[in-house]
N, CA, C and O of each residue as an XYZ file, in Angstrom:
572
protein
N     235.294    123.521     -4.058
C     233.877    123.335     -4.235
C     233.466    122.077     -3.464
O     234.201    121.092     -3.395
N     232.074    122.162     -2.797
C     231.758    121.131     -1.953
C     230.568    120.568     -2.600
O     229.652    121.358     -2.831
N     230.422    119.337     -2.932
C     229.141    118.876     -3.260
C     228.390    118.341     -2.697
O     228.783    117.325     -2.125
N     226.752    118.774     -2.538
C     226.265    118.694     -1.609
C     224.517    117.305     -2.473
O     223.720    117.474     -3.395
N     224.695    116.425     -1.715
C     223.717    115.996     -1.859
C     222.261    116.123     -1.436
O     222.174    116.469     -0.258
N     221.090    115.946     -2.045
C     220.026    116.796     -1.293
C     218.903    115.323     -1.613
O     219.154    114.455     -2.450
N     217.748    115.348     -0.773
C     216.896    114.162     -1.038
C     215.656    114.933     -1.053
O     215.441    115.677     -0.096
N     214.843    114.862     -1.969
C     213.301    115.713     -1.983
C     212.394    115.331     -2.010
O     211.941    114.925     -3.080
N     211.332    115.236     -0.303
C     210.156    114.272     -0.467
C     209.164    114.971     -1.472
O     209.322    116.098     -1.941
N     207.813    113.871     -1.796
C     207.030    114.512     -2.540
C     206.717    115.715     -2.300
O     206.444    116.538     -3.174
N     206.726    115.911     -1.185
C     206.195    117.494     -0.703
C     206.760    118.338     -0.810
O     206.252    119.414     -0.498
N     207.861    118.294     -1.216
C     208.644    119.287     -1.668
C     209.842    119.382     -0.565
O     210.779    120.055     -0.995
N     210.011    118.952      0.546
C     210.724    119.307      1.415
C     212.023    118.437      1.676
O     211.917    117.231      1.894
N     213.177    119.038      1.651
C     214.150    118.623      1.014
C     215.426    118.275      2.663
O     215.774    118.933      3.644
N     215.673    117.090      2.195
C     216.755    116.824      3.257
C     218.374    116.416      3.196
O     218.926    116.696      2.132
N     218.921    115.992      3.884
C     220.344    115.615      3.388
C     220.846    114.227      3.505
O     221.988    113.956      3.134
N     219.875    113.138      4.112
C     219.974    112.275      4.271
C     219.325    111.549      3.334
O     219.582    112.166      2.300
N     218.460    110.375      2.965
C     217.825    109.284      2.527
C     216.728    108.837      3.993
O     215.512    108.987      4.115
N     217.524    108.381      4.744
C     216.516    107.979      5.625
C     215.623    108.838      6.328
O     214.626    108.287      6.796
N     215.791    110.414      6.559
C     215.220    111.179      6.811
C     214.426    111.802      6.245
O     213.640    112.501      6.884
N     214.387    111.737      4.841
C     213.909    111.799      4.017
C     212.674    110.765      3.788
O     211.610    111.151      3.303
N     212.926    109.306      4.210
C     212.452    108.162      3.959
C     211.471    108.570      5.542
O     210.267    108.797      5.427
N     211.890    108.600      6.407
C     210.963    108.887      7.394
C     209.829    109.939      7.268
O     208.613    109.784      7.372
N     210.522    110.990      7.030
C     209.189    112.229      6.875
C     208.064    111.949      5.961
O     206.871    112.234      6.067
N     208.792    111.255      4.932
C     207.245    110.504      3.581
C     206.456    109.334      4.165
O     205.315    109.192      3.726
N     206.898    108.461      5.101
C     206.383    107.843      5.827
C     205.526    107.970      6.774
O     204.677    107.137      7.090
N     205.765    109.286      7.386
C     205.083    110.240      8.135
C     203.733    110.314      7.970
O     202.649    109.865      8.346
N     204.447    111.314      7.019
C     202.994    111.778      5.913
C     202.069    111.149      5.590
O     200.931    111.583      5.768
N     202.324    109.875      4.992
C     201.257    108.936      4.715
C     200.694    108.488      5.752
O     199.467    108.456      5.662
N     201.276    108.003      7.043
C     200.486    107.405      7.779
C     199.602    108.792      8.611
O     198.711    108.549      9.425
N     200.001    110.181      8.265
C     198.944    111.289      8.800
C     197.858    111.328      7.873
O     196.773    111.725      8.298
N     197.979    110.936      6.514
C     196.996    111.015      5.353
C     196.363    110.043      5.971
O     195.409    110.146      6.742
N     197.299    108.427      5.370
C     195.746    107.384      6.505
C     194.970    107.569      6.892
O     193.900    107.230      6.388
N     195.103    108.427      8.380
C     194.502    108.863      9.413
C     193.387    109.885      9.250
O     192.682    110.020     10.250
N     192.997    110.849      7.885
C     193.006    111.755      7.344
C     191.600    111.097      6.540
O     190.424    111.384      6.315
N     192.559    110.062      6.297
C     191.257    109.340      4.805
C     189.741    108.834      5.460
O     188.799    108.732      4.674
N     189.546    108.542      6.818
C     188.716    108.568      7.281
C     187.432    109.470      7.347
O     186.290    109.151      7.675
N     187.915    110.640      6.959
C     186.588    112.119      6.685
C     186.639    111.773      5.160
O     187.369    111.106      4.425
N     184.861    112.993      4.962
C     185.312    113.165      3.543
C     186.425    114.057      2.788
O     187.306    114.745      3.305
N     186.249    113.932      1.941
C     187.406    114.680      1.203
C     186.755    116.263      1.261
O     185.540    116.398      1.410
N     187.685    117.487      1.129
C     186.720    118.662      0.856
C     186.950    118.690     -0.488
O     187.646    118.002     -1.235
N     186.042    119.860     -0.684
C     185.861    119.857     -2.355
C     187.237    120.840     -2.677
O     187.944    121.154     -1.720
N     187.576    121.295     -4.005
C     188.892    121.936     -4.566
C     188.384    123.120     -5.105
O     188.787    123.184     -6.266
N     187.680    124.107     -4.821
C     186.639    124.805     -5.521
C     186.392    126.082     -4.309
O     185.886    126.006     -3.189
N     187.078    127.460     -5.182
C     186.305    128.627     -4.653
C     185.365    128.962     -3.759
O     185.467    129.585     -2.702
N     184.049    128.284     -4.517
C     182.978    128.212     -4.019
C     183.059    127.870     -2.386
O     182.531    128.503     -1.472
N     183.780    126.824     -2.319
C     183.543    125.641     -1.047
C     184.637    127.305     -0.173
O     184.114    128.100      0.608
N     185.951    127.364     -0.586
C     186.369    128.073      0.256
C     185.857    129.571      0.368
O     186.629    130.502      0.596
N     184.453    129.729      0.184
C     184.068    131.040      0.070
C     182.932    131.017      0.742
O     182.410    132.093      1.036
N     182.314    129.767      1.125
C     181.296    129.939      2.541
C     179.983    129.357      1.567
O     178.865    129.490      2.064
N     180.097    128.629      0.010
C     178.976    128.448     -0.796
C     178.531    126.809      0.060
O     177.710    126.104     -0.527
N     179.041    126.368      1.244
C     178.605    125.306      1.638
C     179.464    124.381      2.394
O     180.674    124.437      2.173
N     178.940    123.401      3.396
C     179.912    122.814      4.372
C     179.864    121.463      4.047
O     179.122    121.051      3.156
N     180.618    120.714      4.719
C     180.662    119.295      5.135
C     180.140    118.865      5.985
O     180.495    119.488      6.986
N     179.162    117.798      6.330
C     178.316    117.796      7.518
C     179.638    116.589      8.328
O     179.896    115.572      7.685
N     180.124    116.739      9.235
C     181.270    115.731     10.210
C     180.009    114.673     11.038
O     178.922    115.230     11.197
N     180.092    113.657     11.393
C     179.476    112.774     12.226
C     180.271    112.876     13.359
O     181.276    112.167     13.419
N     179.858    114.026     14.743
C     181.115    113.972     16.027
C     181.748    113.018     16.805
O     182.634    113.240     17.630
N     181.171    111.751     16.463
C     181.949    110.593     16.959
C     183.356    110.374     16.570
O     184.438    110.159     17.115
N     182.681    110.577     14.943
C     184.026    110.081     13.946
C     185.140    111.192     14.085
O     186.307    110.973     14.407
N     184.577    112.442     13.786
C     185.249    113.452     14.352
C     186.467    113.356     15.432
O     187.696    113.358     15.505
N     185.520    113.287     16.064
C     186.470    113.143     17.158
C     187.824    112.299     17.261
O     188.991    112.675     17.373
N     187.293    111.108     17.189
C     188.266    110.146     16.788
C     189.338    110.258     15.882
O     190.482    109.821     16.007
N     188.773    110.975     14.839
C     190.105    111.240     13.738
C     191.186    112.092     14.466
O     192.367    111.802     14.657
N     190.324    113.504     14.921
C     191.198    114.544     15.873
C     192.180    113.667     16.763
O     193.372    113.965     16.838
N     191.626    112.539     17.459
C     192.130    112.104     18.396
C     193.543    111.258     18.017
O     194.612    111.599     18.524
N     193.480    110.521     17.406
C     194.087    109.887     16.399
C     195.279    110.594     15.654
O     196.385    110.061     15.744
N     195.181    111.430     15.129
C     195.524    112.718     14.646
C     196.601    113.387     15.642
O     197.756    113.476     15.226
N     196.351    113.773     16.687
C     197.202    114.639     17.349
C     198.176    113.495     18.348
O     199.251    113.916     18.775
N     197.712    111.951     18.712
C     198.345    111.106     19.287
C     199.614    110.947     18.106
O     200.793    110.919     18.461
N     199.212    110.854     16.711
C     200.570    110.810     15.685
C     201.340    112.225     16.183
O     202.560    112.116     16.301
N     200.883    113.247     16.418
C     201.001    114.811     16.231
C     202.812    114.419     17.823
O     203.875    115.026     17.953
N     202.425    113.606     18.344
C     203.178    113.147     19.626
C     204.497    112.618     19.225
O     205.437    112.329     19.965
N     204.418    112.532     17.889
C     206.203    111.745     17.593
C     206.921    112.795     17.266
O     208.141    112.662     17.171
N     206.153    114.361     16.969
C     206.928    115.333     16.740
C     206.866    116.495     18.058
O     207.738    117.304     18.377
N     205.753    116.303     18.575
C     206.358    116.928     20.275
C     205.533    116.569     21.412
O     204.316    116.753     21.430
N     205.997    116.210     22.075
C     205.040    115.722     23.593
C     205.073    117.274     24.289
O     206.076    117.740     24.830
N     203.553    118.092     24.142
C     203.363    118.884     25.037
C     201.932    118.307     25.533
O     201.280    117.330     25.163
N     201.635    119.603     26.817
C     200.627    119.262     27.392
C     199.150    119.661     26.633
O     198.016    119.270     26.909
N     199.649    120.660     25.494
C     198.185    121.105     24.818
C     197.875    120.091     24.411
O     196.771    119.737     24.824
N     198.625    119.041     23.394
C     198.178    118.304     22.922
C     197.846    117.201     23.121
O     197.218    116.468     22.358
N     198.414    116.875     24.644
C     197.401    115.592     25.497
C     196.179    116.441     25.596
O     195.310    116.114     24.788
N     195.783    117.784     26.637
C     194.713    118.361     26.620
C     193.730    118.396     25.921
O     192.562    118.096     26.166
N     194.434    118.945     24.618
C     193.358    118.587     23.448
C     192.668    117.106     23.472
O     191.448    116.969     23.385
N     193.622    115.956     23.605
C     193.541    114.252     23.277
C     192.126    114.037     24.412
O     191.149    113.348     24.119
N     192.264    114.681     25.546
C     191.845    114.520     26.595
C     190.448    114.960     26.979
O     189.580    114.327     27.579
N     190.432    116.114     26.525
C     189.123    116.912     27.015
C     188.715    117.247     25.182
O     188.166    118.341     25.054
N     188.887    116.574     24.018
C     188.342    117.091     23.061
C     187.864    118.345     22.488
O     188.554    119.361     22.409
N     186.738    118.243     22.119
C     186.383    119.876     21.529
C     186.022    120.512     22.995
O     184.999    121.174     22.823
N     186.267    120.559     23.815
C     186.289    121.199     24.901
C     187.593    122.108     24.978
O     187.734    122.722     26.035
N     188.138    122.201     24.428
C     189.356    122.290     24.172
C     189.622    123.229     21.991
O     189.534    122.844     20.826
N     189.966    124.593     22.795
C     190.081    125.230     21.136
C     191.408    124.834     20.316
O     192.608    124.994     20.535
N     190.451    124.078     18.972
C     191.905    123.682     18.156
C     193.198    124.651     17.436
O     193.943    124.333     16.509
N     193.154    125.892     18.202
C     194.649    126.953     18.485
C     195.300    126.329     19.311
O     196.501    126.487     19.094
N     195.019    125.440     20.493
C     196.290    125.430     21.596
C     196.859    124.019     20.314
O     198.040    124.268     20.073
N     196.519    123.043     19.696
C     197.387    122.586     19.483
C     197.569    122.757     18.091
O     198.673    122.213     18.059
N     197.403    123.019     17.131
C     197.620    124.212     16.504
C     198.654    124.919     16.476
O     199.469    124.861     15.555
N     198.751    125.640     17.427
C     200.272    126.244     17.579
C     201.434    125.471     17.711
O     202.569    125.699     17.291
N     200.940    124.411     18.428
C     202.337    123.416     18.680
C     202.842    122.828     17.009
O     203.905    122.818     16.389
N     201.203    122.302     16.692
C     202.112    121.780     14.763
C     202.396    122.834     14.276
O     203.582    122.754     13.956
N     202.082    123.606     14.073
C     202.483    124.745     13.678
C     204.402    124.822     13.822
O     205.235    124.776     12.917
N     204.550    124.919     14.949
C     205.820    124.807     15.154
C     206.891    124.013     15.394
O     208.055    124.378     15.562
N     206.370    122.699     15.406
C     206.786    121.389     15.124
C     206.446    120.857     14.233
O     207.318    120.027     13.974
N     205.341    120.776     13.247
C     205.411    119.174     11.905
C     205.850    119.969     11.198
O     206.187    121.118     11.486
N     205.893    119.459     10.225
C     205.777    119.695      8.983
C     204.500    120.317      8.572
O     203.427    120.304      9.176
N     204.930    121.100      6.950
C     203.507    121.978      6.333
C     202.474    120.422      6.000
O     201.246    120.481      6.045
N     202.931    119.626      5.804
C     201.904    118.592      5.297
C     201.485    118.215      6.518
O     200.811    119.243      6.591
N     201.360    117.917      7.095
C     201.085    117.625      8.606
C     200.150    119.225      9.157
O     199.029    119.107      9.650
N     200.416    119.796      9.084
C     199.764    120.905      9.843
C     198.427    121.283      8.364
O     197.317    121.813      8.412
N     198.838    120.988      7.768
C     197.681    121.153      6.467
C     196.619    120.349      7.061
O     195.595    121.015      7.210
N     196.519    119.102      7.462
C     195.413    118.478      8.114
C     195.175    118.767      8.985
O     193.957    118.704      9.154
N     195.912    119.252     10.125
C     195.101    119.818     11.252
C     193.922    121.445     10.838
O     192.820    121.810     11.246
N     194.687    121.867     10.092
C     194.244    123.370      9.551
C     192.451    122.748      9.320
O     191.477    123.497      9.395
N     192.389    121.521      9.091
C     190.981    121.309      8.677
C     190.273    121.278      9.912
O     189.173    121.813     10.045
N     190.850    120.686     10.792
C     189.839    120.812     12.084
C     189.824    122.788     12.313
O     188.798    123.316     12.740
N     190.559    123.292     12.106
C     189.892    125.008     12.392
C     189.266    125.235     11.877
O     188.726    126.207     12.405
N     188.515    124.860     10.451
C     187.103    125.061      9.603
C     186.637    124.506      9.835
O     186.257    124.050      8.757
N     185.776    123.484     11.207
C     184.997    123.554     11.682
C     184.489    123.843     12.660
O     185.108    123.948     13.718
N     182.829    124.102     12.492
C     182.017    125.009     13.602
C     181.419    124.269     14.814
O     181.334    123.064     14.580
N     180.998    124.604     15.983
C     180.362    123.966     16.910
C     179.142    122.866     16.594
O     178.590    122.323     17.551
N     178.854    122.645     15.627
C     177.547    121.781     14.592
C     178.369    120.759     13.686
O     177.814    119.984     12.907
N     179.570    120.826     13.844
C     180.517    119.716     13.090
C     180.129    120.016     11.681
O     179.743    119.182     10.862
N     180.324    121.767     11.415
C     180.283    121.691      9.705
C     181.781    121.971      9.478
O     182.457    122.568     10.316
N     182.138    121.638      8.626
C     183.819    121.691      7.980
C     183.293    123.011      7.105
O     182.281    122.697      6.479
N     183.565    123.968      6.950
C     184.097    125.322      5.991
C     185.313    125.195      5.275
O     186.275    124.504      5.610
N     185.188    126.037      4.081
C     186.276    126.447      3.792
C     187.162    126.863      4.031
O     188.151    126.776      3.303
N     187.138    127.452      5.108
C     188.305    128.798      5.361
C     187.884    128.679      7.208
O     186.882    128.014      7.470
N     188.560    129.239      8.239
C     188.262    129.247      9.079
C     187.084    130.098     10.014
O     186.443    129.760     11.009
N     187.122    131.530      9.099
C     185.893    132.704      9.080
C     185.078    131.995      9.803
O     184.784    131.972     10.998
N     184.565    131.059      8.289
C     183.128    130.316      8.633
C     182.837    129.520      9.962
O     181.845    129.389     10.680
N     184.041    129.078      9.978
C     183.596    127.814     11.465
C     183.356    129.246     13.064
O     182.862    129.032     14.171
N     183.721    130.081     12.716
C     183.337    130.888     13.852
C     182.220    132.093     13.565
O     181.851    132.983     14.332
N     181.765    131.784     12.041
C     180.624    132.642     11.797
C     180.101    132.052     10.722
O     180.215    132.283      9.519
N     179.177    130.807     11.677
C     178.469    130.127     10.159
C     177.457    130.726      9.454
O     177.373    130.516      8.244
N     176.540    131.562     10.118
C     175.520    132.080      9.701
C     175.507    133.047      8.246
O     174.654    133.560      7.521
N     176.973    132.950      8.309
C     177.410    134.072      7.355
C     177.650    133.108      5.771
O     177.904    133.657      4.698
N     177.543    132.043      5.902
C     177.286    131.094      5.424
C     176.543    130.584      4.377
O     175.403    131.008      4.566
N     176.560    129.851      3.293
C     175.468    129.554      2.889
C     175.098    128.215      3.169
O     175.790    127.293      2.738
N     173.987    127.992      3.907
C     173.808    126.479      4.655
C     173.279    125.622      3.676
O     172.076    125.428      3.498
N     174.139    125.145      3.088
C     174.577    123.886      1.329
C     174.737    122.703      2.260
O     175.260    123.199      3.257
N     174.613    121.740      2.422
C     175.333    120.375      3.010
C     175.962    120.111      1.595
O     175.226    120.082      0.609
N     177.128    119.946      1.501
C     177.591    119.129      0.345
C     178.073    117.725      0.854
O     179.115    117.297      0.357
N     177.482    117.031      1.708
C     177.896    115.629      1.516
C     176.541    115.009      2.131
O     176.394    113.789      2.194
């Protein structure tokens, strides 16, 4: 019998080391940081069902995105995601997207998932539907 030691960040995601372990929670937080700058979305059906958006300020926006995918760089240097860094919402948040997707972590790609619920008007949605069919919408500002 072999005994196997295991280390489990908050997130559930489990490693074999300590320090790797100690890194990925470190991670995380400093992607939350980065994160804490928007508002929060709400936790509620409603919100993920199109009953109302988040109004984004595109400066700040931006900046967070930007910010955001430059961390997104300690887990892979491709070119989408300078592209994205580079040419902004000019640029659809699928190309990098796919890359966290297949490089971070679920906690890490959970915050990007927020930039795909929003629409060309910097409303944050619930769900992604909305950001490509706001009208369908119910136009609530909740912040």
């Amino acid at each position: 019998m072999e005994i196997i030691t295991k280390y489990k960040a908050f997130d559930g995601v489990e490693f074999l080391s300590a320090p790797d372990c100690e890194e990925h929670e470190q991670n995380c937080h400093i992607a939350n940081e980065i994160m804490k700058a928007l508002p929060s979305r709400p936790n509620s059906c409603e919100f993920l069902n199109g009953e109302g958006y988040i109004q984004h300020d595109e400066i700040l926006l931006l900046k967070v995105r930007s910010r955001l995918l430059e961390f997104v760089k300690r887990y892979a240097e491709h070119d989408w995601i300078q592209q994205s860094i580079d040419r902004g919402f000019d640029v659809d948040e699928s190309w990098a997207g796919r890359i966290i997707g297949e490089c971070c972590p679920d906690t890490v790609y959970k915050y990007w998932y927020r930039f795909t619920c929003i629409d060309s008007s910097f409303k944050e949605w619930g769900q992604p539907y909305y950001s490509t069919h706001p009208d369908e919408g119910e136009q609530n500002k909740l912040n």
